[in-house]
C-alpha positions in Angstrom: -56.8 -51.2 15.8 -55.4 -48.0 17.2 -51.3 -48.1 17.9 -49.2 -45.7 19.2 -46.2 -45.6 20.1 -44.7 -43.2 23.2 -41.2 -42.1 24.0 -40.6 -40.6 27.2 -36.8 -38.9 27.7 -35.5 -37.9 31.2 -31.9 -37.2 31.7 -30.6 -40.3 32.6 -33.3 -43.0 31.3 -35.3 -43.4 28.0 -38.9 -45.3 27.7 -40.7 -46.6 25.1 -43.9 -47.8 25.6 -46.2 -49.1 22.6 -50.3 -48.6 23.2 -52.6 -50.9 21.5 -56.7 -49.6 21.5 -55.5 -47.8 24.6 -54.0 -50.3 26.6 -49.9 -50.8 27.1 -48.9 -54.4 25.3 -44.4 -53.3 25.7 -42.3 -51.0 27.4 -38.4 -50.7 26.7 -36.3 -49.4 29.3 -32.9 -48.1 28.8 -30.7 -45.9 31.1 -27.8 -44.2 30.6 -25.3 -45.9 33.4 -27.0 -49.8 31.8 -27.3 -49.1 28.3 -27.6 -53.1 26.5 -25.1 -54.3 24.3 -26.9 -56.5 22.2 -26.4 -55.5 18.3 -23.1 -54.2 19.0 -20.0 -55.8 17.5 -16.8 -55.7 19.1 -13.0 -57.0 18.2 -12.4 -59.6 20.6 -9.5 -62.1 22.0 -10.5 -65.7 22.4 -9.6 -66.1 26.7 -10.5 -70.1 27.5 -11.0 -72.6 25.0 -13.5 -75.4 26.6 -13.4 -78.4 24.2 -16.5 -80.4 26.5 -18.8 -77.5 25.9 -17.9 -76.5 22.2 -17.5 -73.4 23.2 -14.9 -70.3 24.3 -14.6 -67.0 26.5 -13.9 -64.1 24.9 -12.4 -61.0 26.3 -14.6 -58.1 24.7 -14.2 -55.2 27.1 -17.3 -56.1 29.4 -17.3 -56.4 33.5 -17.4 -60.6 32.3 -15.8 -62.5 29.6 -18.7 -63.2 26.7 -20.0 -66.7 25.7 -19.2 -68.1 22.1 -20.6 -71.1 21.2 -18.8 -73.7 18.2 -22.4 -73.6 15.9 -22.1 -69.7 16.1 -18.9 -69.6 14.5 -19.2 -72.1 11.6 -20.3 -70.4 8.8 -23.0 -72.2 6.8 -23.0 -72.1 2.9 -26.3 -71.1 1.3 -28.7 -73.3 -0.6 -31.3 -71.6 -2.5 -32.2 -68.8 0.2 -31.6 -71.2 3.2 -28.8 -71.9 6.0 -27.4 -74.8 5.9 -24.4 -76.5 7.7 -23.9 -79.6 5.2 -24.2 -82.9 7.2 -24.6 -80.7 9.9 -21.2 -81.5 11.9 -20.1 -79.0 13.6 -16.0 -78.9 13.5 -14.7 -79.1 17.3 -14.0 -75.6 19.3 -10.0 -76.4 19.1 -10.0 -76.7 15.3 -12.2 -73.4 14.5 -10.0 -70.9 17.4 -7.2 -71.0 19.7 -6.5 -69.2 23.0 -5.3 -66.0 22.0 -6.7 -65.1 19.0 -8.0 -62.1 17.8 -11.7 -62.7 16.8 -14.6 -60.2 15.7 -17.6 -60.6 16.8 -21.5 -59.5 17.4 -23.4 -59.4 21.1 -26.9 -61.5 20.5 -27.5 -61.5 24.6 -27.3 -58.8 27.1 -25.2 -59.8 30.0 -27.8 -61.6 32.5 -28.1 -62.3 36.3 -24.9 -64.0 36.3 -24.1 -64.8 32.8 -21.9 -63.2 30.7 -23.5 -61.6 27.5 -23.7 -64.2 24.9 -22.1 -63.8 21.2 -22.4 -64.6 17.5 -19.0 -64.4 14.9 -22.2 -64.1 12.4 -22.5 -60.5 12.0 -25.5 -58.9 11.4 -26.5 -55.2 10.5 -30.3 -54.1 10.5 -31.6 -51.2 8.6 -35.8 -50.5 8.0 -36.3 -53.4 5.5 -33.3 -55.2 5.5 -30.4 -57.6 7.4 -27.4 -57.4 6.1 -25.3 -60.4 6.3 -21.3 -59.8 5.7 -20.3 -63.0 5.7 -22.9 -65.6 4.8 -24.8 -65.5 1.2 -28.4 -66.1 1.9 -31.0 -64.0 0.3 -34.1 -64.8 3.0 -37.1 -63.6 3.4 -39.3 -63.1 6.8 -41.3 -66.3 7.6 -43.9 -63.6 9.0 -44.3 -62.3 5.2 -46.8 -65.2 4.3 -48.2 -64.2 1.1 -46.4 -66.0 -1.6 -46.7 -63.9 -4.3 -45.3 -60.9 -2.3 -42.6 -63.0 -1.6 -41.7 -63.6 -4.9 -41.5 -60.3 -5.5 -39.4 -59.3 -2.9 -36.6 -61.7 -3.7 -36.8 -60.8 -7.5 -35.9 -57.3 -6.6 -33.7 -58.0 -4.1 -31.4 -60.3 -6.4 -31.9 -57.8 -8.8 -30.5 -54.8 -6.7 -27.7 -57.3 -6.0 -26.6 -58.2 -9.7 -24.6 -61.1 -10.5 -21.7 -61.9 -8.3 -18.6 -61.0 -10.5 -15.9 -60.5 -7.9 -15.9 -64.1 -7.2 -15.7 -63.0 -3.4 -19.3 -63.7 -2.9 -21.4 -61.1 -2.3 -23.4 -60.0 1.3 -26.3 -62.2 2.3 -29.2 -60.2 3.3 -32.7 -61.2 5.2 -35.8 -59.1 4.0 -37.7 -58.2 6.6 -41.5 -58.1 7.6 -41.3 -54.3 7.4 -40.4 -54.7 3.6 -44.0 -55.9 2.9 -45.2 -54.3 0.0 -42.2 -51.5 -0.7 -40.9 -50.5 -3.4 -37.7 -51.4 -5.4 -36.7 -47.8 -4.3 -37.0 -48.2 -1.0 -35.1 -51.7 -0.6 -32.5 -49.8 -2.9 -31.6 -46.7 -0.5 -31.4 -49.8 2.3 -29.2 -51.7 0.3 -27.0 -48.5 -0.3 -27.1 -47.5 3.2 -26.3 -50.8 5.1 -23.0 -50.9 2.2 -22.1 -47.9 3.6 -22.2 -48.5 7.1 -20.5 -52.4 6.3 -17.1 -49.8 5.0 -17.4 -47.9 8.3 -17.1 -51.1 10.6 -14.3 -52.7 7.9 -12.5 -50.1 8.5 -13.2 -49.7 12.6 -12.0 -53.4 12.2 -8.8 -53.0 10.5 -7.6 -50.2 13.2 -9.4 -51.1 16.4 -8.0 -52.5 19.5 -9.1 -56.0 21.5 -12.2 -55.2 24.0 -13.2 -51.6 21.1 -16.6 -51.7 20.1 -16.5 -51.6 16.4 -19.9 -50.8 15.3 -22.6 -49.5 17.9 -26.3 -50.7 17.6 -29.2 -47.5 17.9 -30.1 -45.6 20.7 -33.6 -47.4 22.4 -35.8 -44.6 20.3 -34.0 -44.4 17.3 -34.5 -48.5 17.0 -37.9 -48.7 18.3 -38.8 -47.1 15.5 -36.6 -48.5 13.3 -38.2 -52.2 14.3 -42.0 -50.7 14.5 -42.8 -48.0 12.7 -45.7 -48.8 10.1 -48.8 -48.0 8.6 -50.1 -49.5 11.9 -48.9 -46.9 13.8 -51.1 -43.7 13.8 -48.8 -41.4 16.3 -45.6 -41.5 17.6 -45.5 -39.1 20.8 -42.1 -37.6 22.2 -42.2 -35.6 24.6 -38.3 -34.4 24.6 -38.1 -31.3 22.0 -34.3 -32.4 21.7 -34.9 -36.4 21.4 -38.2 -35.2 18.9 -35.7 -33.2 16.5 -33.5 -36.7 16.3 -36.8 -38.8 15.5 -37.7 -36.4 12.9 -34.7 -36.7 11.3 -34.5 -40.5 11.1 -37.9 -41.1 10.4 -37.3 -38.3 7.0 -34.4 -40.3 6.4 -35.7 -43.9 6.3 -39.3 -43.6 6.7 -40.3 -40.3 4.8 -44.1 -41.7 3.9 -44.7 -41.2 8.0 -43.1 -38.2 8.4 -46.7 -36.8 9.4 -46.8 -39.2 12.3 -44.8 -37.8 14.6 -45.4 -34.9 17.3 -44.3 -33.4 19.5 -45.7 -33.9 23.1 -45.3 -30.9 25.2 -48.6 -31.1 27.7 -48.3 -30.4 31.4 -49.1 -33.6 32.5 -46.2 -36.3 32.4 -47.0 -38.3 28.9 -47.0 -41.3 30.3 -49.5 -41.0 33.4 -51.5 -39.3 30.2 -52.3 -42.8 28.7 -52.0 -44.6 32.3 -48.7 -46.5 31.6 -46.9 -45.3 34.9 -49.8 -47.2 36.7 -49.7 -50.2 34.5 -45.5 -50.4 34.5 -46.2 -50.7 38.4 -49.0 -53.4 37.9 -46.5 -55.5 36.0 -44.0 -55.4 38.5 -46.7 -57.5 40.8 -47.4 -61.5 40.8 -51.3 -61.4 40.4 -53.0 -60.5 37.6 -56.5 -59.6 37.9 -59.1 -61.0 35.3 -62.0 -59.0 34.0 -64.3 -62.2 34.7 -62.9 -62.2 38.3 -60.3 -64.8 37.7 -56.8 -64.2 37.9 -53.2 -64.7 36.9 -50.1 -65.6 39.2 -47.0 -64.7 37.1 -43.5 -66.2 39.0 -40.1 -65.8 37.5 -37.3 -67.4 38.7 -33.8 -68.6 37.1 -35.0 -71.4 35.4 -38.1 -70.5 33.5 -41.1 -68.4 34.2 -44.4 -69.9 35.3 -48.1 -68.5 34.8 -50.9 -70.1 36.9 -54.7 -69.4 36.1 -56.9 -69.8 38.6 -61.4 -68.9 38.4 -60.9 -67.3 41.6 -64.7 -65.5 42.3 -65.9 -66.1 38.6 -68.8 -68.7 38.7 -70.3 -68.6 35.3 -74.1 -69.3 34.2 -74.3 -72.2 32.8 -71.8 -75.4 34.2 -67.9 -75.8 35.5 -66.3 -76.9 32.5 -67.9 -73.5 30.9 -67.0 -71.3 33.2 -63.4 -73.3 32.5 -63.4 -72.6 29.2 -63.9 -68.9 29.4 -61.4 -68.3 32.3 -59.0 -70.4 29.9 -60.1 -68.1 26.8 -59.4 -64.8 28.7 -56.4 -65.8 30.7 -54.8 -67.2 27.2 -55.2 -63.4 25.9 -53.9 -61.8 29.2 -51.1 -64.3 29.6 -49.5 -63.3 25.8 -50.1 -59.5 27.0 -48.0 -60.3 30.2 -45.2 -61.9 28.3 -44.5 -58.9 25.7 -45.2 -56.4 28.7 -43.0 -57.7 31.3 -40.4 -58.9 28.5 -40.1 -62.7 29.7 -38.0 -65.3 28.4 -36.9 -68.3 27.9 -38.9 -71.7 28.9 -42.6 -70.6 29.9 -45.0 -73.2 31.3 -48.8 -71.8 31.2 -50.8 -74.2 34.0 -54.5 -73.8 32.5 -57.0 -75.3 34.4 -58.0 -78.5 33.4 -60.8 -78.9 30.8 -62.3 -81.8 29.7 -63.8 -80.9 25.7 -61.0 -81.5 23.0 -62.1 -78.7 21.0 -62.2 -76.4 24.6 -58.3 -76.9 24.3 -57.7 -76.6 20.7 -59.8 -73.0 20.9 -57.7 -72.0 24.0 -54.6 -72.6 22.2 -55.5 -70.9 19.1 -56.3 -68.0 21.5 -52.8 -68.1 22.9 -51.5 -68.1 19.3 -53.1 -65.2 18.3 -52.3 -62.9 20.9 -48.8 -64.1 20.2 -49.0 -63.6 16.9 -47.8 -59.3 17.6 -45.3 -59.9 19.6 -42.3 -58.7 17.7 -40.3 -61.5 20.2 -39.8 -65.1 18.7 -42.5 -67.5 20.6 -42.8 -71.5 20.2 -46.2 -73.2 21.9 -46.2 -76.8 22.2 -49.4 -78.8 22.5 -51.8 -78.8 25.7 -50.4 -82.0 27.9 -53.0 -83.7 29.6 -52.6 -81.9 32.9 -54.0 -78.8 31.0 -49.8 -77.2 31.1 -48.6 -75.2 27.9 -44.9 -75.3 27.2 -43.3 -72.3 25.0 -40.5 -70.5 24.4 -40.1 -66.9 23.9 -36.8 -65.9 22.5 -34.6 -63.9 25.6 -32.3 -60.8 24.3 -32.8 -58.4 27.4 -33.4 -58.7 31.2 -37.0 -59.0 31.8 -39.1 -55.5 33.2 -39.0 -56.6 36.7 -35.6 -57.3 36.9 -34.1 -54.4 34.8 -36.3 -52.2 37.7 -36.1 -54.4 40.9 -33.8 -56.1 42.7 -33.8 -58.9 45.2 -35.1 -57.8 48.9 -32.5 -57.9 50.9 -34.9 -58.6 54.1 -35.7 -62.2 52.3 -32.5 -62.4 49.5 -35.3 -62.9 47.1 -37.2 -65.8 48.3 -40.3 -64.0 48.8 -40.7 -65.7 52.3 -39.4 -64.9 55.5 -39.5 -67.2 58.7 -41.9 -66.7 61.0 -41.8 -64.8 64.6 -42.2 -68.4 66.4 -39.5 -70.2 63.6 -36.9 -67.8 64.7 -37.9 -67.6 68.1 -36.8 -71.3 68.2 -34.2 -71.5 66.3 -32.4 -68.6 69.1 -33.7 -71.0 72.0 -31.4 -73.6 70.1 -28.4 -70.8 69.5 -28.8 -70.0 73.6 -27.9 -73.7 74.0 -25.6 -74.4 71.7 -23.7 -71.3 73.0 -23.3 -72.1 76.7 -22.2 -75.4 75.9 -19.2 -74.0 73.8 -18.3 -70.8 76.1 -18.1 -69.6 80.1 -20.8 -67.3 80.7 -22.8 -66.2 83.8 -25.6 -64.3 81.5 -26.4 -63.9 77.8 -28.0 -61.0 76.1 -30.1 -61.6 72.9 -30.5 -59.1 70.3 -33.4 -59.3 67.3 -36.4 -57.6 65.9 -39.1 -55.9 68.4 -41.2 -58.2 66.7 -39.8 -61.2 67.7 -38.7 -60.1 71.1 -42.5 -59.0 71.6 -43.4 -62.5 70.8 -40.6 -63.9 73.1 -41.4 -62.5 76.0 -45.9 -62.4 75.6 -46.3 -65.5 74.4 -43.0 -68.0 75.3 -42.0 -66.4 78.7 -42.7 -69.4 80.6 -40.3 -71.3 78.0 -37.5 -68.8 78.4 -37.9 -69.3 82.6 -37.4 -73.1 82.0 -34.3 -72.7 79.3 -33.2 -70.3 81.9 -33.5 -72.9 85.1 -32.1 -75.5 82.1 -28.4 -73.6 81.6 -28.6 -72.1 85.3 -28.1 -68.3 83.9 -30.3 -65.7 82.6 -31.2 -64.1 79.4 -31.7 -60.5 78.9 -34.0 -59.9 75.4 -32.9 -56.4 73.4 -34.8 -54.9 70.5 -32.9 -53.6 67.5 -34.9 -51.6 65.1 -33.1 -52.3 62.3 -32.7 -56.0 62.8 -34.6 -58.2 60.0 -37.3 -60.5 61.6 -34.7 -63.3 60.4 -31.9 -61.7 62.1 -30.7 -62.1 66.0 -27.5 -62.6 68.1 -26.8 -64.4 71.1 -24.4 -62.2 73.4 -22.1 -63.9 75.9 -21.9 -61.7 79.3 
């Protein structure tokens, strides 16, 4: 498979978008005026305690006060490699903090919609291979590093980088990650030093910073793209800003000096990412249908709650019988559906509506299509079984605003219902606002301002209504088109 990935600089906004066999499966979007927060750790002060929710506002320097749940600020002990929280009581909110109090802590949620970002008092610092853990003791590794041998290995040379614990302060836990698949005990050494070294740094940012400073400051979007993706899989990474190309170069020397010779230098005339047809497919995304080779097609709606993708044959027939033709809109619409999810970045509770199929093993094979087009997306997913109305219920884990709504924001014509009344719905509805209105107030005429296209319609096809509501409230109505009046907009005018 041929990957790539592409980083396009401008000014004021950064993209990254990854290319898989020529095709765009993500693209990262950060600007300079919105840059996220998640990864970043900041010195807090506890501002509500809520005892019926377990949880607490804290006060880090954001627009809102952050979310801090009880279960995020217990620590669990370790138990050979694992987490665990003993018999798994959590103490209550009032015993672990008070209203006042000075807490650090890390941002695992970007601000969203309405919510304030969401936030972790288990700290967590990334480098290529590792996590480090300040203050639990787990040595883990990836669940997505299956071979157990390799395992095994990685752990050995981990705890033996580590040594034995002779401070009796407990040493750092640390995660191995899937990037760390196959390295060498040199490589996982230089991470070990590094993350040390940047652990001292925030100490000490700690020890002097102020409530609402930002202690430690996750990577710019490039800088950690690469830092999450980077591999053997990866043939080129394209930059196309001389100045952003120089600061790639020097990372990747730094952490990743095998793939030095991956990276270049884009300097063509044509904008890098109309090159490779990502401008067109950003803009694609951004739509609710998506078009099937077979002639079927997707309807992808997000709302507040959860996200919901419909498949529908729509001119596919087949050859052979319905439930086949079924099965292969299912098959394909599986695939395009987990290629929708990493490329619009949704989140949170996803129901998949399939259509219906009848053969057990129909199911079973769309499901395990599902799963492997999940299977590299970098984002945490969780499919449940087919129920028996053909729906799929999964979870993809949610740090960021999805693509739409990081680029988009609600029309102001509809406030974001995607609807709008019709000519004749508000035609009747200022019939009912003429009568209302002479019933309240004197008048000897009334004036009635709205769209041209609902005044057209008033006055072609409901003039012999507006002649009786006038001989109805004995006085007359004078209709006025405003240009920049909404179709749903209008006023009734007392003369």
């Amino acid at each position: 498979m041929s990957e790539e990935i592409l980083i396009n600089v401008t000014p004021r906004e950064t993209r990254v978008g990854v290319v898989e066999n020529g095709m765009l499966q993500e693209v990262h979007v950060e600007r300079a005026s919105k840059r996220g927060y998640v990864g970043n750790v900041y010195k807090g002060r506890v501002q509500r305690v809520m005892p019926g929710m377990q949880a607490v506002f804290v006060e880090i320097g954001l627009d809102r006060a952050a979310f801090l749940h009880a279960s995020d600020i217990v620590r669990p002990a370790s138990v050979d490699g694992a987490e665990s929280s003993g018999n798994g009581h959590v103490p209550s909110i009032s015993e672990l903090v008070h209203e006042g109090q000075e807490i650090v802590v890390q941002v695992v949620k970007d601000p969203i919609s309405t919510k304030g970002a969401r936030l972790s008092a288990h700290l967590s610092i990334p480098s290529r291979y590792l996590v480090l853990l300040p203050y639990a003791r787990t040595l883990g590794i990836s669940t997505r590093i299956e071979d157990e041998a390799e395992r095994q290995r990685l752990k050995e040379v981990l705890t033996s980088l580590l040594g034995d614990d002779a401070s009796g302060n407990g040493r750092p836990g640390y995660i191995v990650r899937t990037n760390a698949e196959g390295q060498s005990a040199e490589s996982l050494a230089f991470d070990v030093a590094y993350l040390g070294k940047v652990w001292r740094v925030v100490q000490e940012n700690i020890a002097r910073a102020k409530v609402g400073e930002r202690v430690y400051e996750e990577l710019s979007l490039p800088l950690r793209s690469l830092r999450d993706m980077l591999n053997d899989d990866i043939e080129k990474v394209r930059v196309d800003s001389r100045a952003m190309y120089e600061k790639v170069v020097k990372f990747v020397h730094k952490f990743m000096p095998s793939l030095d010779d991956r990276i270049e230098h884009y300097d063509g005339e044509r904008p890098i990412f109309d090159l490779y047809g990502v401008e067109d497919e950003i803009q694609r995304a951004l739509k609710k249908e998506v078009p099937l080779k077979s002639g079927g097609y997707l309807i992808v709606d997000q709302t507040e709650a959860m996200t919901t993708i419909d498949v529908n044959t729509g001119a596919y027939l087949g050859s052979r019988n319905l439930e086949e033709t079924v099965y292969r809109t299912n098959l394909e619409a599986a695939q395009a559906a987990a290629r929708q999810l990493r490329l619009r970045n949704l989140g949170g509770i996803i129901i998949i509506d399939f259509i219906d199929m009848l053969d057990e093993e129909h199911r079973r094979q769309v499901l395990r299509m599902l799963g492997k087009g999940l299977a590299r997306d970098h984002a945490k997913t969780t499919v449940y079984p087919m129920s028996a109305l053909g729906l799929v219920e999964m979870t993809r884990k949610r740090t960021t605003e999805s693509l739409a709504r990081q680029l988009c924001e609600p029309c102001p014509t509809c406030n974001g219902r995607g609807v709008m009344k019709t000519a004749e719905t508000v035609t009747y509805e200022i019939f009912r606002e003429i009568t209302r209105a002479v019933r309240q107030f004197n008048a000897q005429k009334l004036l009635v301002m709205a769209s041209p296209l609902v005044v057209n319609r008033i006055l072609e096809e409901d003039s012999s209504a507006v002649a009786e509501l006038e001989e109805f409230i004995s006085k007359s109505i004078r209709f006025q088109a405003e240009e920049h009046y909404s179709q749903e907009q209008f006023d009734v005018v007392l003369l």
